[in-house]
C-alpha positions in Angstrom: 9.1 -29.8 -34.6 7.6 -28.2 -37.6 3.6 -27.5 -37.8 1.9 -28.1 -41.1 2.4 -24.4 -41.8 6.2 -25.7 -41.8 6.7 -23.5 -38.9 8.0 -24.5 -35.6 5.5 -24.7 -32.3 6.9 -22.9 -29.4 7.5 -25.0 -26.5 8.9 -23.3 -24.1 11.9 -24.5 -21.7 13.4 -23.6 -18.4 17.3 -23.4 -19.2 20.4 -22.3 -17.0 23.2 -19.9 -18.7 26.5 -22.0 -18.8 30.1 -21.0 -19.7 30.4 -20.2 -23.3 32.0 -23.4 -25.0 30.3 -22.8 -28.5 32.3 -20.8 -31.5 32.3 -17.1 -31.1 31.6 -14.8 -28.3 28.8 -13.2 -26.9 30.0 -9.9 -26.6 31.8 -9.8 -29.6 30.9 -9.4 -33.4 33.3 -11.8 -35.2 33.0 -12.3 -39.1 35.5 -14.8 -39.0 33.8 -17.0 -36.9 31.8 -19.6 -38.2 28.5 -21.3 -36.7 27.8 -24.9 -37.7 24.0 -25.0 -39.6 23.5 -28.5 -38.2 22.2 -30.7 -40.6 22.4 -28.1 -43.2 25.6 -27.9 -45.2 27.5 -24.9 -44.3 27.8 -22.5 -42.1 26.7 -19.2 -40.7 28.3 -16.1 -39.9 29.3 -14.8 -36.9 27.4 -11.4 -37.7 24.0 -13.3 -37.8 25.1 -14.4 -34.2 25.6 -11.5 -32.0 24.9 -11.5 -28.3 24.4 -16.0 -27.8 24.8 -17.6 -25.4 24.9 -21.2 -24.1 22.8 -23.0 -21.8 21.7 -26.4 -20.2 18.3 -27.7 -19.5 16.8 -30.5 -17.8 13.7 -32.7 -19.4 12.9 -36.0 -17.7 15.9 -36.0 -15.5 18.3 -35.5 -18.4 20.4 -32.3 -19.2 20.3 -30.9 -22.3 23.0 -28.8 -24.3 22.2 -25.7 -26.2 24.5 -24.0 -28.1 24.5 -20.7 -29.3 21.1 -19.3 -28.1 20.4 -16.4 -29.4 18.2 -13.6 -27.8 14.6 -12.8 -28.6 14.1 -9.6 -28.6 16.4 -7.9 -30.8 15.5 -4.2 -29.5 16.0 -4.6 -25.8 19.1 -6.7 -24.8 19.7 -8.1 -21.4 22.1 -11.0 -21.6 21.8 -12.8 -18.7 24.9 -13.8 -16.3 26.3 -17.0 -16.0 24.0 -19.2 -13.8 21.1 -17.3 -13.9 17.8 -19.1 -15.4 16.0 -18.3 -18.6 13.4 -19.2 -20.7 14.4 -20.3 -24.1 12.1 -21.8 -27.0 13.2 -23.1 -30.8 11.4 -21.8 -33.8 12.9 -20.4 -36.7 16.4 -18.8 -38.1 17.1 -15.8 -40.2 17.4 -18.0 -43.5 13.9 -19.7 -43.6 11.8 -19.0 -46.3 8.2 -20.0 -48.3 9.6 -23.1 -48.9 11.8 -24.9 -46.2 12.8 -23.8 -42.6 15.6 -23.8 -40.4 15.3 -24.1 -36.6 16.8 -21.7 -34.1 17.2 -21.5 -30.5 16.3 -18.5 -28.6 16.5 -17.0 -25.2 14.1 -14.2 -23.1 15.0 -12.4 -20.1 16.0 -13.8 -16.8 14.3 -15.4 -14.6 14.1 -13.5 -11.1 14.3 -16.4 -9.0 16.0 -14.7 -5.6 14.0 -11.2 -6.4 17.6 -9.6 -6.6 18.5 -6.5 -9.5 21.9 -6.9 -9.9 21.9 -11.1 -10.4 19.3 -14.0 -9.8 22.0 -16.9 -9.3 20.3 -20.3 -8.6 23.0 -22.9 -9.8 19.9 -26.2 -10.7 21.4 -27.6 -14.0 24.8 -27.4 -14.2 27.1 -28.3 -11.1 30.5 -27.4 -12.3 29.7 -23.6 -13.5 32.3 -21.5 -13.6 31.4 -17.5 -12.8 32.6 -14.6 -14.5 35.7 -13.5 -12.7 34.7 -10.0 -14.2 31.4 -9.8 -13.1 30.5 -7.2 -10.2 28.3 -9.9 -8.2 29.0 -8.3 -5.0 27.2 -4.7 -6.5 24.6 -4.1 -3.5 20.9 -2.6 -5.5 18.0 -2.1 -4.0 14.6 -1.9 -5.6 13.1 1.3 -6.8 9.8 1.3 -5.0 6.8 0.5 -7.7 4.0 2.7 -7.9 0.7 1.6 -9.6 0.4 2.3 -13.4 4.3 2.8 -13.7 6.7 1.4 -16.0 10.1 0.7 -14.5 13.6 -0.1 -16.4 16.1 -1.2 -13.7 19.4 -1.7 -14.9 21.6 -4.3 -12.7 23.5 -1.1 -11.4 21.7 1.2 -9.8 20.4 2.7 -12.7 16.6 3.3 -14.1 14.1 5.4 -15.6 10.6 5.7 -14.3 7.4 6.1 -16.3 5.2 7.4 -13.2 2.5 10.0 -12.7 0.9 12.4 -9.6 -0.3 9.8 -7.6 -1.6 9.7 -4.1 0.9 7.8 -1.8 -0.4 7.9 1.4 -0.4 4.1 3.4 -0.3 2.4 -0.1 3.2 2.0 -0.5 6.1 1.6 1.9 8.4 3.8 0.1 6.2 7.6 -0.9 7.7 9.3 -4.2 9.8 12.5 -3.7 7.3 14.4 -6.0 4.3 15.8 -5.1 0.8 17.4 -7.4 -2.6 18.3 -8.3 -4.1 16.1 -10.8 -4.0 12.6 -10.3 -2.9 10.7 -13.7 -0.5 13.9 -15.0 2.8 12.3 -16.5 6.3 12.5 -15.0 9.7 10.8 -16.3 12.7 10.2 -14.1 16.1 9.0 -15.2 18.4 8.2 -12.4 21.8 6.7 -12.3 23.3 5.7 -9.1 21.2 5.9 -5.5 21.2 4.8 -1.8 21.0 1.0 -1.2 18.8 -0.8 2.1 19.8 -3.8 3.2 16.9 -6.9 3.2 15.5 -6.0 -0.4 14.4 -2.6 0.9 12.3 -0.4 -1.6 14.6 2.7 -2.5 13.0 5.5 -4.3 15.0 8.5 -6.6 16.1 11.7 -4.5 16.9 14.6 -6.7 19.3 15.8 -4.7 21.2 12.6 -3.4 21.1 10.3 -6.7 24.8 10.8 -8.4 22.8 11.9 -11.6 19.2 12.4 -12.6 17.0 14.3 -15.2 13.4 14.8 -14.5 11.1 16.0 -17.3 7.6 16.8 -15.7 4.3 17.9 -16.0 2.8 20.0 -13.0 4.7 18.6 -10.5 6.3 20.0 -7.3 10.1 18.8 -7.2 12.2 19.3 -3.9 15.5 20.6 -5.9 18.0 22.3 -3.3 19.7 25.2 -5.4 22.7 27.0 -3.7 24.7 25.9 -1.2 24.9 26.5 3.2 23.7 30.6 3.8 23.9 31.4 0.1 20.8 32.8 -1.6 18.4 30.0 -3.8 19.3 31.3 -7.3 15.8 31.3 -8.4 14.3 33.6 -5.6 17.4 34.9 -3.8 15.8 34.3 -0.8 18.4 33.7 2.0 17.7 30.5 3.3 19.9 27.4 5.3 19.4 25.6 2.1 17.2 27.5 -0.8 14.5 25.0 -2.5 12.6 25.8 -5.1 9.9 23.5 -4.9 7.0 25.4 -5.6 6.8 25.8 -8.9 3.5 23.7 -11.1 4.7 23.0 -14.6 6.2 21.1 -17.4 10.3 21.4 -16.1 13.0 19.6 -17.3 16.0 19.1 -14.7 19.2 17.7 -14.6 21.6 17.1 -11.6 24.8 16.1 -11.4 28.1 16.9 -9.6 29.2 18.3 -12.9 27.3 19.3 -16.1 28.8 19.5 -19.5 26.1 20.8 -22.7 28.3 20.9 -25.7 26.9 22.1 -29.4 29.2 20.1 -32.0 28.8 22.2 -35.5 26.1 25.1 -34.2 25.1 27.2 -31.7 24.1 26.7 -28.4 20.8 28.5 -27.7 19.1 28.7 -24.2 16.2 30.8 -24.8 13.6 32.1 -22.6 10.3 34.5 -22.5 10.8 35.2 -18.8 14.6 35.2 -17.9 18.1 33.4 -17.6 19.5 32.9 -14.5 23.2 31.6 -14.1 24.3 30.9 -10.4 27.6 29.8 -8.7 28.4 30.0 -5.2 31.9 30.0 -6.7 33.5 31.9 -9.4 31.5 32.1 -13.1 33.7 32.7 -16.2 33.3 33.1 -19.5 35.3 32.4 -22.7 38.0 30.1 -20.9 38.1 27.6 -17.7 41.3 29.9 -16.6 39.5 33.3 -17.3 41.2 36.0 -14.9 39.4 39.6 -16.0 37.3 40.6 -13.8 33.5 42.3 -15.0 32.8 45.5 -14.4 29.8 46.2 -12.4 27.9 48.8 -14.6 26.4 51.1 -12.2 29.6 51.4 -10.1 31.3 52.1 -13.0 28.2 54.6 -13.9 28.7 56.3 -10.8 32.3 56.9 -11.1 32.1 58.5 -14.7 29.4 60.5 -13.4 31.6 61.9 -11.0 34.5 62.5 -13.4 32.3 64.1 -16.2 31.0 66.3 -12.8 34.1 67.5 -11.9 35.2 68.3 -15.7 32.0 70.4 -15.6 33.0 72.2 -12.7 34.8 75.5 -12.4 38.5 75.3 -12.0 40.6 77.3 -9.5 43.8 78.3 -9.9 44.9 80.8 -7.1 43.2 83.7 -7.5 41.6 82.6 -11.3 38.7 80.9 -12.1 37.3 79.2 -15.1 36.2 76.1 -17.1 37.3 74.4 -19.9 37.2 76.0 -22.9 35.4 73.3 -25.1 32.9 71.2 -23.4 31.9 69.1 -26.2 33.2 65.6 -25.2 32.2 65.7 -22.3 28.6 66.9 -23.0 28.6 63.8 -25.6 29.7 61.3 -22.7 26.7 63.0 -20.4 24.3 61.7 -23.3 26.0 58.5 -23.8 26.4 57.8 -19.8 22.3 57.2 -20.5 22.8 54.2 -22.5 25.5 52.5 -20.8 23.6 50.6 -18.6 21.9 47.4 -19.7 17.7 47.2 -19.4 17.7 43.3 -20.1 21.2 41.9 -18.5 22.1 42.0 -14.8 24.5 40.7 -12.6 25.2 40.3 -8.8 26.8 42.7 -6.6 29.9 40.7 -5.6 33.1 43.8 -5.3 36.6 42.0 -5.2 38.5 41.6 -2.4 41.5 42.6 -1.5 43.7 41.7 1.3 44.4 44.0 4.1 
């Protein structure tokens, strides 16, 4: 009911998420539909509507109706699935003003009554609820493990991100992070999508190199990244190693896994710049300028070597039976001598890797 600031005092119920019955659809923006004000003449549009729901709720034994709940938070949305239980409170609508008000039902987040991430289904209200038939209920999702200070977002899917820092795991927790540092406090973000599931409500934690995808920006911490592949040199230290890690690098990184990674500039260039150097690894084939690319690089100091030995020989004296000489104008091939100098590059390199042919 209204306050004598003509407001409305919050009370606060605990509802269940029924079938939608109301006009319009949740997860659909509608014009055309039309909401009932209530005792106001009229009616509102479906646009002022977006994402409500409908719910029941019991007060001294009684169940109550809701229609077209609408959420609170207008920022973060997490509708909540048919059956689950929510908190939902009346105050205001959109057209309130100075001088009269309009009530409005809304709804928070769901209530985790079974301590599940993909749904919290405890039919209470409403006996005859009828589930989505498109709902993924039987999506298994375990827990990221929760580490003190952090801020977690879990999506329903198996996918999060992780405001965390360098923190020191030892007994505290029953799942350590895959992370390691120095300084106690210094900030590190993870964004994961898609990880291992334990059965029992098991705490999970993100693993760089199993998650489907991930993007870690950091401060000074270590990361255990596996680069390369089985007996193929880590790309960052070309050491030759079962598996190459490079996990001992302090400092603000940024990386990003994935089975495939696609960085596209729409109108401008596409500029990876670095003081130290650019390294670009494959264990398979790298091309440039097309996916089908067929012309093969030349490796410069083969190719070095081989003009070397042809200016040499153009140099040297010619025998002709029982005559002798050189050529009688040298000049080219005293300019090629100078320019053989410059034809390798200080500041670009590539791998050795000669093709092969078959026998």
């Amino acid at each position: 009911m209204p306050n004598h600031d003509g407001l409305f005092d919050a009370v606060i119920y605990v509802a269940e998420v029924t079938n939608k019955q109301s006009a319009g659809d949740t997860y659909k923006r509608n014009e055309d539909v039309k909401y009932p004000r209530g005792k106001v003449d009229g009616s509102i549009s479906g646009a002022d509507m977006l994402f409500a729901i409908d719910v029941r709720y019991s007060i001294n034994g009684r169940n109550q109706y809701l229609k077209n709940v609408k959420p609170a938070n207008p920022n973060i949305k997490q509708i909540p699935i048919v059956g689950e239980s929510i908190l939902v409170f009346q105050t205001i609508n959109h057209e309130s003003n100075l001088n009269e008000t309009f009530p409005q039902w809304y709804y928070m987040f769901p209530i985790g009554i079974s301590s599940n991430v993909n749904t919290n289904i405890v039919p209470t209200v409403d006996p005859n609820i009828e589930f989505d038939l498109d709902y993924p209920y039987a999506t298994k999702t375990s827990h990221l493990q929760p580490y003190k200070g952090d801020l977690l977002l879990e999506g329903r899917f198996g996918n999060s991100i992780r405001f965390s820092s360098t923190i020191d795991f030892k007994d505290t927790y029953t799942q350590p992070g895959n992370w390691s540092g120095i300084n106690n406090g210094d900030p590190i973000l993870i964004l994961s999508n898609g990880r291992e599931y334990k059965e029992n409500k098991q705490f999970v934690t993100e693993n760089i190199n199993t998650d489907k995808s991930s993007l870690y920006l950091t401060s000074t911490q270590k990361i255990p990244l596996t680069l390369g592949s089985e007996n193929q040199p880590n790309s960052l230290t070309g050491a030759l190693t079962p598996r190459g890690t490079e996990t001992n690098y302090i400092g603000s990184q940024l990386l990003g896994v994935s089975d495939r990674v696609i960085l596209k500039a729409r109108t401008d260039l596409a500029v990876i710049d670095s003081p130290l150097g650019i390294v670009l690894n494959s264990t398979g084939e790298i091309k440039l300028g097309a996916e089908d690319a067929a012309v093969s690089m030349v490796h410069g100091d083969i190719l070095l070597s081989v003009l070397q030995n042809i200016i040499n020989q153009l140099n040297s004296i010619i025998q002709c039976g029982s005559a002798s000489g050189t050529f009688i104008n040298l000049q080219y091939a005293e300019k090629a001598q100078t320019q053989l100098q410059e034809l390798l590059s200080s500041k670009y390199f590539m791998d050795f890797k000669p093709y092969k042919t078959e026998v």
